[in-house]
C-alpha positions in Angstrom: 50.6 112.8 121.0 51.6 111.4 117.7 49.3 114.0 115.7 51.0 117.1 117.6 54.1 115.7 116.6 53.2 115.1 112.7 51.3 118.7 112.9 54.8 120.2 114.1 56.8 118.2 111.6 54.6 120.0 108.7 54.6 123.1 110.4 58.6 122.3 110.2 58.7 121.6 106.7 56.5 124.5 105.1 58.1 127.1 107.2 60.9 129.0 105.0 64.0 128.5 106.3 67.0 131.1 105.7 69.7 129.5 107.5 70.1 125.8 106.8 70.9 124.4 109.9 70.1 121.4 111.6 71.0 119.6 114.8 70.2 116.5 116.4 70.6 116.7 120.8 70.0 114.9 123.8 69.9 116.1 127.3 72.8 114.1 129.0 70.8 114.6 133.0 68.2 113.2 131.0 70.1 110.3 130.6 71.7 109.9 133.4 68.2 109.8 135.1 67.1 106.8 132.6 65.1 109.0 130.7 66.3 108.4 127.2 65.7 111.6 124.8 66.1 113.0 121.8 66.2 116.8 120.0 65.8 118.3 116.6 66.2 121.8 116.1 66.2 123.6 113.0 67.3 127.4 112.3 64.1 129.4 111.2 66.2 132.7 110.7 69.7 134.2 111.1 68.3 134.6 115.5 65.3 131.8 115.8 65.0 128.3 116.0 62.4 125.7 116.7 63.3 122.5 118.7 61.3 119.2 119.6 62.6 116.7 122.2 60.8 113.7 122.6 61.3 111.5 125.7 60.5 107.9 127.2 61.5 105.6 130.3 60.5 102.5 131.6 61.2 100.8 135.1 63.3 103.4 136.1 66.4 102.6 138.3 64.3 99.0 138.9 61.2 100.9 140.0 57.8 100.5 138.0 57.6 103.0 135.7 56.4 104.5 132.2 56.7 107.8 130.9 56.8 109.6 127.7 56.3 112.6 126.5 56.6 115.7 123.8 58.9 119.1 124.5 58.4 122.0 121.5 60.3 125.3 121.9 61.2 128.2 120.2 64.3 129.9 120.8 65.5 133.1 120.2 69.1 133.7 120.4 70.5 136.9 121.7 74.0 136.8 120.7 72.5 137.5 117.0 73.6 133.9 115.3 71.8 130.3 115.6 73.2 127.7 117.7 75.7 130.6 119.4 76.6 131.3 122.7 73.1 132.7 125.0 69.6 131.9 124.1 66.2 132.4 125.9 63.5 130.0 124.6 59.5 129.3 125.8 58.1 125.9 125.0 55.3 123.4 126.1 55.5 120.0 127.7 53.3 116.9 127.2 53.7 114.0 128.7 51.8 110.6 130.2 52.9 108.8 133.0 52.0 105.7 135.1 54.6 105.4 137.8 54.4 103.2 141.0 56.0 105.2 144.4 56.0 103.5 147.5 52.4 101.7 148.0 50.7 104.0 145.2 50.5 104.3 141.5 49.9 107.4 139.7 48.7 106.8 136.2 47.6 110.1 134.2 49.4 112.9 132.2 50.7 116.6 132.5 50.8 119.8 130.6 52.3 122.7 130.5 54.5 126.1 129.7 58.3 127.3 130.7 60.7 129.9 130.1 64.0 128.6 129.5 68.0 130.1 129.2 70.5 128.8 128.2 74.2 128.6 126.6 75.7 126.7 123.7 79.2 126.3 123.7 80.8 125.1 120.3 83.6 122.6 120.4 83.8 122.4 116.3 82.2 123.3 113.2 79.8 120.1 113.9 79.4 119.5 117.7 78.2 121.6 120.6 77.6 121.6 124.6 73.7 123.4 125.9 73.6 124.4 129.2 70.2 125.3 129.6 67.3 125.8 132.7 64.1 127.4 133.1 60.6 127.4 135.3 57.4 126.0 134.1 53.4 126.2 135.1 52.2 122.8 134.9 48.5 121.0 134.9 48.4 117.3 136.3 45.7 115.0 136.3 46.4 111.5 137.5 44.5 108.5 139.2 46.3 107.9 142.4 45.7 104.6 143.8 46.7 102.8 146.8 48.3 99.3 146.2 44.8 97.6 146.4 42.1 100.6 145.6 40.1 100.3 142.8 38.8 103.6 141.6 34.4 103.8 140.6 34.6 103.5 136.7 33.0 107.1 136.3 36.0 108.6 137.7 39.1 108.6 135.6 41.0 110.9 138.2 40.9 111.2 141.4 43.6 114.1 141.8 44.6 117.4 139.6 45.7 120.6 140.0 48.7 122.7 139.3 52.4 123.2 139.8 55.9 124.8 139.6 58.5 122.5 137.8 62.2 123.3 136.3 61.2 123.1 132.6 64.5 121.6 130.3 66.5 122.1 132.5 69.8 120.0 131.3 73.1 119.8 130.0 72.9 118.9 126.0 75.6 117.7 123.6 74.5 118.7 120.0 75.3 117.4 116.9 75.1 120.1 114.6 74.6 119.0 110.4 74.6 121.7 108.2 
């Protein structure tokens, strides 16, 4: 997880940049669901971006439970500016998770692709609302244990397969730095 990140941060900082913009986000249902987060985006040209949330929760709402996990997009915005008005963006998610439900624990990781759209509404030259939702395709692959089964040591996961998610979906407040 940490090399993608580094590898994106390169890719970030080699890439020329016309429009100096910058903005640090977090997804406020995010939030609300204990799932603290955090966004950069950066302007790659006068109608693109690239973003990067990165997420992580623990024992949510008193319930065992760690998660974390790695959200690139790219955006393109269709009203012809960055960071203004509608966008349409397609990303990836990575994430690990080891999360205790009822009498099981599922302990493994996901990955995955959406389409997202979205809105940013600007309250001032430095801070902004994202309203923003989309669909994903995601592959899971998880050991999923009952409160006292012990899984063979040859097999790391006992269930896998794939699924339809929301992918970012959210409302975001922005902090735009220029």
């Amino acid at each position: 997880m940490k090399k993608i990140l580094v590898v994106l941060m390169l890719v970030m900082a080699i890439m020329p940049v016309k429009a100096q913009m910058l903005a640090l986000k977090t997804n406020a249902l995010m939030d609300v669901a204990m799932v603290p987060n955090i966004g950069l985006e950066i302007a790659t040209g006068n109608k693109t971006s690239l973003c990067a949330n990165g997420f992580v929760s623990w024992n949510i709402y008193g319930m065992k439970a760690k998660t974390y996990g790695f959200i690139p997009e790219f955006r393109y915005w269709l009203s012809g500016n960055t960071f203004s008005k509608l966008f349409l963006g397609v990303g990836a998610t990575l994430a690990h998770y080891d999360i205790d439900i009822s009498e099981n624990n599922y302990n493994g990781s996901t990955y995955g692709a959406g389409l997202n759209i979205g809105y940013d509404y600007w309250l001032s030259d430095h801070f902004s609302v994202e309203f923003h939702g989309g669909v994903g395709m995601y592959y899971y692959h998880h050991a999923r244990t009952g409160k006292n089964d012990i899984l063979p040591e040859n097999q790391a996961y006992n269930d896998r397969g794939w699924t339809v998610l929301p992918y970012q979906l959210g409302i975001s407040f922005v902090y735009i730095i220029k």
